[in-house]
Backbone as XML, in Angstrom:
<?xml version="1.0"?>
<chain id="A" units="angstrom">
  <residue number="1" name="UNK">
    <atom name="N" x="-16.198" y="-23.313" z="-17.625"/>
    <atom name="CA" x="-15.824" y="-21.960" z="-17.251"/>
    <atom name="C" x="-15.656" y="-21.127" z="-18.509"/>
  </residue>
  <residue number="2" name="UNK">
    <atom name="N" x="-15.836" y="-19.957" z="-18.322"/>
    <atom name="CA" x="-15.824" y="-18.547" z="-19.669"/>
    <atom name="C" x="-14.490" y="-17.793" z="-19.151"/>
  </residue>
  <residue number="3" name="UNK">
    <atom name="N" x="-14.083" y="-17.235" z="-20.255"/>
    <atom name="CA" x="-13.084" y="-16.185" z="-20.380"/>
    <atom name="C" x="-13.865" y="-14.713" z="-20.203"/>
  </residue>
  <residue number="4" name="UNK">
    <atom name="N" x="-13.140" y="-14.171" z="-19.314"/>
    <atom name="CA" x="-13.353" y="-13.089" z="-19.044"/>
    <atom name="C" x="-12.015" y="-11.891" z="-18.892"/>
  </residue>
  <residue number="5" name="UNK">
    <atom name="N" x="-12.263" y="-10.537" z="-19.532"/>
    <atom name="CA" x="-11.324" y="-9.607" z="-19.059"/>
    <atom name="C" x="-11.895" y="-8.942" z="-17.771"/>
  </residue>
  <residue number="6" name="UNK">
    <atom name="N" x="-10.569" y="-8.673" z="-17.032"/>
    <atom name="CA" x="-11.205" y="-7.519" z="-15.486"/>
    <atom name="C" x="-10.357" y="-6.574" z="-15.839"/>
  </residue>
  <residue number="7" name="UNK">
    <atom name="N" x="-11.015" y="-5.099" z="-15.505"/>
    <atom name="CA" x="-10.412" y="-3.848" z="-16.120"/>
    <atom name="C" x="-10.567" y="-3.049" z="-13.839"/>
  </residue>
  <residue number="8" name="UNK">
    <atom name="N" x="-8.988" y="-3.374" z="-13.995"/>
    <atom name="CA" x="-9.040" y="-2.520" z="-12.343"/>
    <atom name="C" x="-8.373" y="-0.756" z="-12.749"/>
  </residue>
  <residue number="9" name="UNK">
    <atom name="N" x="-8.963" y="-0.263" z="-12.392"/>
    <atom name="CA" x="-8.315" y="1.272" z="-12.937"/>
    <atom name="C" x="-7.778" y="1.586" z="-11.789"/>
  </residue>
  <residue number="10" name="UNK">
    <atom name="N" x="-6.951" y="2.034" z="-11.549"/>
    <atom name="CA" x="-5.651" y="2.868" z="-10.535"/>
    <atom name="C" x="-6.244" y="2.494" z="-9.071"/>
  </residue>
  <residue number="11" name="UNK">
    <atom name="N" x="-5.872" y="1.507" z="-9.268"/>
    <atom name="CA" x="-6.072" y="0.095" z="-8.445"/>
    <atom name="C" x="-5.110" y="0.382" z="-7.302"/>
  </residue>
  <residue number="12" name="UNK">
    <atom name="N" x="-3.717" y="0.755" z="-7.356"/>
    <atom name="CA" x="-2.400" y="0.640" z="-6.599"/>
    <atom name="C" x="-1.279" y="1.664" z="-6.658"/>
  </residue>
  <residue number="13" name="UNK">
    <atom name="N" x="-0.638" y="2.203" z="-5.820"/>
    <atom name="CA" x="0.302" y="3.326" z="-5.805"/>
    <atom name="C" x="1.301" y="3.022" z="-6.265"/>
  </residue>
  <residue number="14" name="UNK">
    <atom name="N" x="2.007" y="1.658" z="-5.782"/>
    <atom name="CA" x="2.662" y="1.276" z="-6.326"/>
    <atom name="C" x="3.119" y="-0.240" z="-6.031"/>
  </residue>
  <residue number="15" name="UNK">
    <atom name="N" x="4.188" y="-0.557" z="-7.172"/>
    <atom name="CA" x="4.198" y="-2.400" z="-7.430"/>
    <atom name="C" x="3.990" y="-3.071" z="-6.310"/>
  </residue>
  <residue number="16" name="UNK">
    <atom name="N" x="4.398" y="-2.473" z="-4.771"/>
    <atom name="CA" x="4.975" y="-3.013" z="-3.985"/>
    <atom name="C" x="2.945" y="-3.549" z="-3.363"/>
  </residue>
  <residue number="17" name="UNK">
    <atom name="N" x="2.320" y="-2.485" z="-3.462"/>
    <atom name="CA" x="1.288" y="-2.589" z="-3.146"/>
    <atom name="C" x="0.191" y="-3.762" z="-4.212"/>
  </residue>
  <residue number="18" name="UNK">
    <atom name="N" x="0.683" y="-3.161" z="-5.442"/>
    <atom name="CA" x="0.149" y="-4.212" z="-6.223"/>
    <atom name="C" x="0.526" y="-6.141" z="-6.133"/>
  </residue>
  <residue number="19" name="UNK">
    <atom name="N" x="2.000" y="-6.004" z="-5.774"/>
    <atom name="CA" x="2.243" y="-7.055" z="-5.656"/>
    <atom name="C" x="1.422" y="-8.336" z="-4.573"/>
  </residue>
  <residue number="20" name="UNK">
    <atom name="N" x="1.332" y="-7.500" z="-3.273"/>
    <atom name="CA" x="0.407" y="-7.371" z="-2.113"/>
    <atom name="C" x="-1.076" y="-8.124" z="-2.780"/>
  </residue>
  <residue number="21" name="UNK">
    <atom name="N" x="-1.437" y="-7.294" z="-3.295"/>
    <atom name="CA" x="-2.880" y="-7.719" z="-3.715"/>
    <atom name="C" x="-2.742" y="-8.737" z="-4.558"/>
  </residue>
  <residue number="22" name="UNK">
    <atom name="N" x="-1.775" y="-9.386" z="-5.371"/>
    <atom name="CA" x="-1.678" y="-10.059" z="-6.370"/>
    <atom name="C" x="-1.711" y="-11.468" z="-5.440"/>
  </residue>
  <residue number="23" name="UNK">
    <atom name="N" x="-0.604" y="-11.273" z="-4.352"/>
    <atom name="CA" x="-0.320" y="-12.454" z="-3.398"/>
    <atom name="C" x="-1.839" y="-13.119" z="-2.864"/>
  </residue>
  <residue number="24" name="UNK">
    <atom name="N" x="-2.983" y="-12.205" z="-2.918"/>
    <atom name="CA" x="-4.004" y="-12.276" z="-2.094"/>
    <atom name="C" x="-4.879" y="-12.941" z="-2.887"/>
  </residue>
  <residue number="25" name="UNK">
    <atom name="N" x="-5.013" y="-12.382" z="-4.402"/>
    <atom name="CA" x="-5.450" y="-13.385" z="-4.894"/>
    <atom name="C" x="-5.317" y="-14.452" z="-5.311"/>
  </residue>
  <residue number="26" name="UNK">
    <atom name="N" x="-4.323" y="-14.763" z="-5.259"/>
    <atom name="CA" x="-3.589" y="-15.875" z="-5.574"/>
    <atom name="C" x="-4.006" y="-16.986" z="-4.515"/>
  </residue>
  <residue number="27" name="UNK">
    <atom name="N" x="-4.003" y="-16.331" z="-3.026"/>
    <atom name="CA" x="-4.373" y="-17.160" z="-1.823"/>
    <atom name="C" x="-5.847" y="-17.643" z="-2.213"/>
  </residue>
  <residue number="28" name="UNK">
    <atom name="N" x="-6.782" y="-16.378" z="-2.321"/>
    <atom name="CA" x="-8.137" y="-16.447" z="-2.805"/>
    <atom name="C" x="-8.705" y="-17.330" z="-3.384"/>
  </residue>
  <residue number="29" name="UNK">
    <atom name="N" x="-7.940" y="-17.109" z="-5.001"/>
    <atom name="CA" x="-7.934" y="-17.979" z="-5.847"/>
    <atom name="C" x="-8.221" y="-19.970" z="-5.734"/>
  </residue>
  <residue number="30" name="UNK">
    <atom name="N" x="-7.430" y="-20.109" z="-4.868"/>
    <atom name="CA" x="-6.547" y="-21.289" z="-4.427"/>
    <atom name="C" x="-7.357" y="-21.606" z="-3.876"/>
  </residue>
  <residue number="31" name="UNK">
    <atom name="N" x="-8.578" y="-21.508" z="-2.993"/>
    <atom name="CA" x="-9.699" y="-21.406" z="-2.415"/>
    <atom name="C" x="-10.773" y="-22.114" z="-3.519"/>
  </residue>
  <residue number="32" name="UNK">
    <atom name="N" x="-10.731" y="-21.925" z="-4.708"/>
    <atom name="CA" x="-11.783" y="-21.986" z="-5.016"/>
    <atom name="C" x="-11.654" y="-22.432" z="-6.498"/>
  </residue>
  <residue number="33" name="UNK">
    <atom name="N" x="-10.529" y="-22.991" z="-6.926"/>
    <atom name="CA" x="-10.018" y="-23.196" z="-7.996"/>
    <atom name="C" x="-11.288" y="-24.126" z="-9.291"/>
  </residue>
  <residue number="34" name="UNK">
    <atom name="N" x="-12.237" y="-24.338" z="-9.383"/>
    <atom name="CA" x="-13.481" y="-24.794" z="-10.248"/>
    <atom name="C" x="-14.529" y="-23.597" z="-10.291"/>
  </residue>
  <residue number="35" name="UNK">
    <atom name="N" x="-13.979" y="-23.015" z="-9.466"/>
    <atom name="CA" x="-14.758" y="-21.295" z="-9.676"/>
    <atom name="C" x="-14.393" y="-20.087" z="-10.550"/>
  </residue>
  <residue number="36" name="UNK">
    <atom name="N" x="-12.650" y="-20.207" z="-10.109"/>
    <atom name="CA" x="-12.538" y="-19.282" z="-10.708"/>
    <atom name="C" x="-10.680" y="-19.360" z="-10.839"/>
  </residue>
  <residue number="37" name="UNK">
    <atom name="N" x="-10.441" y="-18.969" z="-12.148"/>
    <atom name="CA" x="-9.013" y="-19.474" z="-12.009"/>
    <atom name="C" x="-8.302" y="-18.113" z="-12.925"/>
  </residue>
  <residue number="38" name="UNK">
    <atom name="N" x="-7.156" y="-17.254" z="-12.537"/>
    <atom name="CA" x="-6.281" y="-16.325" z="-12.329"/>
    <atom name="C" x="-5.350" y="-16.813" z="-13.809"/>
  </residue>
  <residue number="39" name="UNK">
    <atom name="N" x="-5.586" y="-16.520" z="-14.766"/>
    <atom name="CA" x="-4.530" y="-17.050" z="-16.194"/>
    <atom name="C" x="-3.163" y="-15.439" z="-16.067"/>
  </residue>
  <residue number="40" name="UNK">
    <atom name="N" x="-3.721" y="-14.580" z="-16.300"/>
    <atom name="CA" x="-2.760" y="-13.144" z="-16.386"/>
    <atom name="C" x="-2.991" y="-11.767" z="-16.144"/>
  </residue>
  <residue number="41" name="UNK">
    <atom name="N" x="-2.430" y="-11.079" z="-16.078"/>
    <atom name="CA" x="-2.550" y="-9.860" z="-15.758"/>
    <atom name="C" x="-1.612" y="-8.901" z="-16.549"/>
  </residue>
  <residue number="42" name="UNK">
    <atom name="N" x="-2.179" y="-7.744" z="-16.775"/>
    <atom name="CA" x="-1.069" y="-6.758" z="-17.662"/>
    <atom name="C" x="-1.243" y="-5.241" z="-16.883"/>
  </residue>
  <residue number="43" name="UNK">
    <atom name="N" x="-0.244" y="-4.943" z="-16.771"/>
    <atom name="CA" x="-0.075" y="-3.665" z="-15.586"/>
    <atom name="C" x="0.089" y="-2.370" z="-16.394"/>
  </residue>
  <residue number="44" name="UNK">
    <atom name="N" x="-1.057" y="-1.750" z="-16.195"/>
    <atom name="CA" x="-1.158" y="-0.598" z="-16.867"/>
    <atom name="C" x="-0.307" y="0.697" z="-16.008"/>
  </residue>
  <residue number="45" name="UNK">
    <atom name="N" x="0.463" y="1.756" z="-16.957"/>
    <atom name="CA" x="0.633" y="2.683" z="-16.084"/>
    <atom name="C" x="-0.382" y="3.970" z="-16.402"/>
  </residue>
  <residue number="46" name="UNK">
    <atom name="N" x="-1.161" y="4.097" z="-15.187"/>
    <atom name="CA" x="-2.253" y="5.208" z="-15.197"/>
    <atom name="C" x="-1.443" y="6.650" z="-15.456"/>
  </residue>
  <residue number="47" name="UNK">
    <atom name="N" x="-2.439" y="7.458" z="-15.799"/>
    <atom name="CA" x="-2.331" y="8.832" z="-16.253"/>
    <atom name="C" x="-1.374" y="9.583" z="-14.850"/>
  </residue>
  <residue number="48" name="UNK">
    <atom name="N" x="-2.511" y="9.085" z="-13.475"/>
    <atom name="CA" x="-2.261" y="9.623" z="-12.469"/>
    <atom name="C" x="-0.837" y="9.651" z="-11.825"/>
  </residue>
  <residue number="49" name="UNK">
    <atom name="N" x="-0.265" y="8.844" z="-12.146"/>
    <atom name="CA" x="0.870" y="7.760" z="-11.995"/>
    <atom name="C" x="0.770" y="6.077" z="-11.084"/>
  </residue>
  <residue number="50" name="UNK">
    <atom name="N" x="-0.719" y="6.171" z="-10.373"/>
    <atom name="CA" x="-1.006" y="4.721" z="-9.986"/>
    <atom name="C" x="-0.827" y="3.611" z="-11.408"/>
  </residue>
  <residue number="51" name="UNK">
    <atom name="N" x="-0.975" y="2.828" z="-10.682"/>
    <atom name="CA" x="-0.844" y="0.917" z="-11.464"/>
    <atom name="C" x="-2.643" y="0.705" z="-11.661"/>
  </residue>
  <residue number="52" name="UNK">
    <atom name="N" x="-2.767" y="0.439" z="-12.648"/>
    <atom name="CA" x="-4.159" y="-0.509" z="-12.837"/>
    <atom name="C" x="-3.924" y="-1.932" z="-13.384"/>
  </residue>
  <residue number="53" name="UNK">
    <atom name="N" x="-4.895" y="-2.859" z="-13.525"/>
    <atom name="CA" x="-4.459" y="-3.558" z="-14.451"/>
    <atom name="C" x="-5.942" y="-4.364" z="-15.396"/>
  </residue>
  <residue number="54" name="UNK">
    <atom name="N" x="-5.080" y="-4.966" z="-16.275"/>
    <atom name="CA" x="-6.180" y="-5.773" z="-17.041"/>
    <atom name="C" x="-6.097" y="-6.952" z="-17.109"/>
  </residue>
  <residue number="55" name="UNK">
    <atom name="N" x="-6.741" y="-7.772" z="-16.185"/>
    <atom name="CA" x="-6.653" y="-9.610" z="-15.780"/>
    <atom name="C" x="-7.646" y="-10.495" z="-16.813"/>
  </residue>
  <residue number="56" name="UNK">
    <atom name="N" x="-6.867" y="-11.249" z="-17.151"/>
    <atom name="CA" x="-7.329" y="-12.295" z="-17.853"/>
    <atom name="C" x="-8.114" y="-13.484" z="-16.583"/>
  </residue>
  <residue number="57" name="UNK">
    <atom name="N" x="-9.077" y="-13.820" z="-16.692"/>
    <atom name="CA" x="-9.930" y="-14.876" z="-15.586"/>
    <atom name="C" x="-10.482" y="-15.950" z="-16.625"/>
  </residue>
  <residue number="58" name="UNK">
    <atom name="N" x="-10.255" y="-17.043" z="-15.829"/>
    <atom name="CA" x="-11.279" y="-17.917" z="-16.461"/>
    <atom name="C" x="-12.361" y="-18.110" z="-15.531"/>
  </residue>
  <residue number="59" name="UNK">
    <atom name="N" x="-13.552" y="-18.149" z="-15.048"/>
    <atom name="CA" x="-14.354" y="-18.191" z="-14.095"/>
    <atom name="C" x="-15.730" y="-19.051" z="-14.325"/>
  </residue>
  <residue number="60" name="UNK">
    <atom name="N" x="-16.573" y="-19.350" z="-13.235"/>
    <atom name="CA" x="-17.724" y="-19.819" z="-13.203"/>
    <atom name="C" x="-18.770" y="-18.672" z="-14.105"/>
  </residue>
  <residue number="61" name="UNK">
    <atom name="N" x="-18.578" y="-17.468" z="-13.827"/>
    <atom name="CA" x="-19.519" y="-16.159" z="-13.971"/>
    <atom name="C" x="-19.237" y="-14.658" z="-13.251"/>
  </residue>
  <residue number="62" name="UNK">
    <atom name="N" x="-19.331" y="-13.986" z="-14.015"/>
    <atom name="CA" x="-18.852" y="-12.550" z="-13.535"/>
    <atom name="C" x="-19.798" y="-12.274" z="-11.625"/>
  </residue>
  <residue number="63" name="UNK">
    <atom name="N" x="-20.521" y="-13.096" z="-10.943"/>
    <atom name="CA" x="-20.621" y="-13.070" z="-10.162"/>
    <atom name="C" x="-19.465" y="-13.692" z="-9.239"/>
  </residue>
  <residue number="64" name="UNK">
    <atom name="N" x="-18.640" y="-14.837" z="-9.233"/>
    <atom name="CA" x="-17.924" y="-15.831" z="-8.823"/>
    <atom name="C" x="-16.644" y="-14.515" z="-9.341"/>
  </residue>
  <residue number="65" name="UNK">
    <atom name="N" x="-16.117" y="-13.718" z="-10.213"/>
    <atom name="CA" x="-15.487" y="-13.058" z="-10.318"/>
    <atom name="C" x="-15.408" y="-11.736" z="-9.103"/>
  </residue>
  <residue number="66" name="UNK">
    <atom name="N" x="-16.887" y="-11.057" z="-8.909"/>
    <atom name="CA" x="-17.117" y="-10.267" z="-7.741"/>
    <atom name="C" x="-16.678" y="-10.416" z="-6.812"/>
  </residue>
  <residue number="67" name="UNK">
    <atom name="N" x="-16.624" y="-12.030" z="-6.371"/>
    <atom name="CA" x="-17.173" y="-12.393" z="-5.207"/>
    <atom name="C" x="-15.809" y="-12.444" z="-4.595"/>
  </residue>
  <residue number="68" name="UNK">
    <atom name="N" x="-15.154" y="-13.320" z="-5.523"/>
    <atom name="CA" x="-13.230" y="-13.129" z="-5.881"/>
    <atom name="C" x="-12.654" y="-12.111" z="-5.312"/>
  </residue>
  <residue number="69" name="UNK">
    <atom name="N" x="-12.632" y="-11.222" z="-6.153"/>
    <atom name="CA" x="-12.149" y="-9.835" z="-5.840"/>
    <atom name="C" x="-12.007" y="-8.998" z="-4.147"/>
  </residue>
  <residue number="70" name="UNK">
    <atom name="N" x="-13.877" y="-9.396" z="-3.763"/>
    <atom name="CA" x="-14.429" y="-8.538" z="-3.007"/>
    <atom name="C" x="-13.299" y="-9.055" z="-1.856"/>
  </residue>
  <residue number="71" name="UNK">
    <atom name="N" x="-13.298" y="-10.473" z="-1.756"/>
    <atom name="CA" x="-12.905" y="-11.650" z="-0.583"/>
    <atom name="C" x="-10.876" y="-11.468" z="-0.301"/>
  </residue>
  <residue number="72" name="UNK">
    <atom name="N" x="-10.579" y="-10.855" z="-1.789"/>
    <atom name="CA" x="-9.291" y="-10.708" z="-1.532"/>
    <atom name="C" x="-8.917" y="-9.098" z="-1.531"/>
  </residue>
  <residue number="73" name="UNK">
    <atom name="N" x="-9.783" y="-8.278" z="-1.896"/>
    <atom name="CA" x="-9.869" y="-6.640" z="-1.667"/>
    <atom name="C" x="-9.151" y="-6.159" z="-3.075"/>
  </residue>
  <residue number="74" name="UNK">
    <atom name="N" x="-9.726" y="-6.292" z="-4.057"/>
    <atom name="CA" x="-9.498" y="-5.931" z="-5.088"/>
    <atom name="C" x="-10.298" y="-5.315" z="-6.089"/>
  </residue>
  <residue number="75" name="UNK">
    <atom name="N" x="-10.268" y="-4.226" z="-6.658"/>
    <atom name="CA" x="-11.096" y="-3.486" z="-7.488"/>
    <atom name="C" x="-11.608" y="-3.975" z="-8.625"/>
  </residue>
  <residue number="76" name="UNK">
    <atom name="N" x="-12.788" y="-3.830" z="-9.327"/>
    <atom name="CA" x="-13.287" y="-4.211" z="-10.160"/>
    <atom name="C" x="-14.257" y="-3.277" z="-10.959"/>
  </residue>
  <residue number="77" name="UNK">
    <atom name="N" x="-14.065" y="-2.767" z="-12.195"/>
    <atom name="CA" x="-13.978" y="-1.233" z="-12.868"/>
    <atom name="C" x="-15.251" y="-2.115" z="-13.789"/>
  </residue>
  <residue number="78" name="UNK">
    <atom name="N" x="-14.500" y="-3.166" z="-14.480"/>
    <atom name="CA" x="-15.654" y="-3.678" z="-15.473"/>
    <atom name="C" x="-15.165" y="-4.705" z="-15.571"/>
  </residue>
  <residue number="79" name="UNK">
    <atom name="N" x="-16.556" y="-5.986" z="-16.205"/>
    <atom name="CA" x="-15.931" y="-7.442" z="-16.209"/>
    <atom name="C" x="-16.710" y="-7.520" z="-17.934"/>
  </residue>
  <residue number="80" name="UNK">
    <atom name="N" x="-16.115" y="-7.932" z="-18.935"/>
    <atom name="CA" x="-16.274" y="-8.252" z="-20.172"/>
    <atom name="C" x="-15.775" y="-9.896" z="-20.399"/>
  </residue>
  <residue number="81" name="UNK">
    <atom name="N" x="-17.197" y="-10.463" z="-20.808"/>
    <atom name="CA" x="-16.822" y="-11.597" z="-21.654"/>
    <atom name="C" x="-15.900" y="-11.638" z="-22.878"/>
  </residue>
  <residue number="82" name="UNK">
    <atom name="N" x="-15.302" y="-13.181" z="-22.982"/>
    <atom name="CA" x="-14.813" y="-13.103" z="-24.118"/>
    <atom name="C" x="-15.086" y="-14.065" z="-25.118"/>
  </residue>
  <residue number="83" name="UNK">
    <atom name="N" x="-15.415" y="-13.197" z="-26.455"/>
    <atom name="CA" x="-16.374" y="-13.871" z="-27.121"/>
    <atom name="C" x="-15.188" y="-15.023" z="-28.308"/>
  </residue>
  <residue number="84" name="UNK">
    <atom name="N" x="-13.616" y="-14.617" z="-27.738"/>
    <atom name="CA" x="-12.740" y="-15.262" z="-28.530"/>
    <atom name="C" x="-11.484" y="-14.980" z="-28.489"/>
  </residue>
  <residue number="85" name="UNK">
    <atom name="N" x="-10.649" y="-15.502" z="-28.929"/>
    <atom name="CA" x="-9.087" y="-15.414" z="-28.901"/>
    <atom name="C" x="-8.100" y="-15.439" z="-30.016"/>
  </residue>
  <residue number="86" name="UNK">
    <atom name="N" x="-7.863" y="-14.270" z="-30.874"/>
    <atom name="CA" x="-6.850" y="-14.266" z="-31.798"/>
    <atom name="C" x="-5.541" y="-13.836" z="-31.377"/>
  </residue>
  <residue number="87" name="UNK">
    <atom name="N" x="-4.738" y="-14.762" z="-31.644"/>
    <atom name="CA" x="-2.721" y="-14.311" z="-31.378"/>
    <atom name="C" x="-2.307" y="-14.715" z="-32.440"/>
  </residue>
  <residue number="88" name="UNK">
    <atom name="N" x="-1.926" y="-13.164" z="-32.674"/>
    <atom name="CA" x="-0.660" y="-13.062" z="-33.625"/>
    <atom name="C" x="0.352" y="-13.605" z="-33.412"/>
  </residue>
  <residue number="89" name="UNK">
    <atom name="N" x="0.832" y="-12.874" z="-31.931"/>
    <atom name="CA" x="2.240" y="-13.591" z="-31.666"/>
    <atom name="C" x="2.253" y="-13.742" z="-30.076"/>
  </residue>
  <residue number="90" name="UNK">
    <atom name="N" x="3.052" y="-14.246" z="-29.554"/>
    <atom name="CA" x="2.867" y="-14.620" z="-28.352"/>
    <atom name="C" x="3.407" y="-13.636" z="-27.019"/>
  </residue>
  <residue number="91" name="UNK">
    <atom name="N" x="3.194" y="-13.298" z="-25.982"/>
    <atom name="CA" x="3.361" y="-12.143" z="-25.229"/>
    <atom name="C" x="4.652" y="-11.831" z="-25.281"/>
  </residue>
  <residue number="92" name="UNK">
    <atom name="N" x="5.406" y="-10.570" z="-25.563"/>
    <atom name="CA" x="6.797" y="-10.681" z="-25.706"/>
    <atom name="C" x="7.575" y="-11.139" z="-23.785"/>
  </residue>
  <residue number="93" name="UNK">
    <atom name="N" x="8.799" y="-11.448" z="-24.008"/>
    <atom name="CA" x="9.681" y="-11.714" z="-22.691"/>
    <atom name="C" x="9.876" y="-10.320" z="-22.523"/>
  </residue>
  <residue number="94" name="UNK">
    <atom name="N" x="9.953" y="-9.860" z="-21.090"/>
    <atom name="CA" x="10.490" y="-8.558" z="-20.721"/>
    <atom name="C" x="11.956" y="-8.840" z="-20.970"/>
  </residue>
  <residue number="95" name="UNK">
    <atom name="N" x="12.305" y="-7.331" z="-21.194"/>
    <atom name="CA" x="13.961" y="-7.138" z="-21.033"/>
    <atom name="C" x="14.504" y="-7.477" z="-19.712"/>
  </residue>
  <residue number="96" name="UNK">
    <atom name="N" x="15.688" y="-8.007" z="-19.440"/>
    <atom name="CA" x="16.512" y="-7.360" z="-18.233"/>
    <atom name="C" x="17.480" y="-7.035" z="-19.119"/>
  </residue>
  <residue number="97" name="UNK">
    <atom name="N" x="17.996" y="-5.661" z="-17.675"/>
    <atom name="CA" x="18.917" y="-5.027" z="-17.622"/>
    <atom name="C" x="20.016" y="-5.737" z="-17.163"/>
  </residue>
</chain>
């Protein structure tokens, strides 16, 4: 399997909805796990004020990624290989309040 980024642009109104879709792929996912496997996601806040996001995939092929998406109803803006992986440092922990 290849690394791939997915770029969903204002994908969701809000978390509650995003969360929704997240659950779905996750079900999706689970389906098909030598196809295509769900590593992360980073939740953009759009201009508009919707949620987009940018998912990390490991997958068979940006087709098996489509196919993903389409099956759990999720947007797909652009799919970019990845030709590699440099970390500086490791994703920070969110705050709580």
């Amino acid at each position: 399997m290849e690394t791939y980024v997915i770029l969903r642009r204002s994908g969701w109104r809000t978390p509650d909805e995003l969360q929704t879709a997240a659950a779905r792929s996750t079900e999706e996912g689970d389906r098909t796990p030598d196809d295509i496997r769900w590593i992360r996601s980073y939740v953009l806040a759009e201009p508009s004020g919707e949620l987009g996001t940018v998912c990390i995939y490991q997958a068979s092929s940006p087709e098996a990624i489509r196919t993903h998406a389409y099956r759990a109803g999720l947007p797909v803006d652009e799919i970019v290989a990845v030709a590699d992986t440099v970390v500086v440092r490791p994703d920070p922990v969110p705050v709580t309040a």
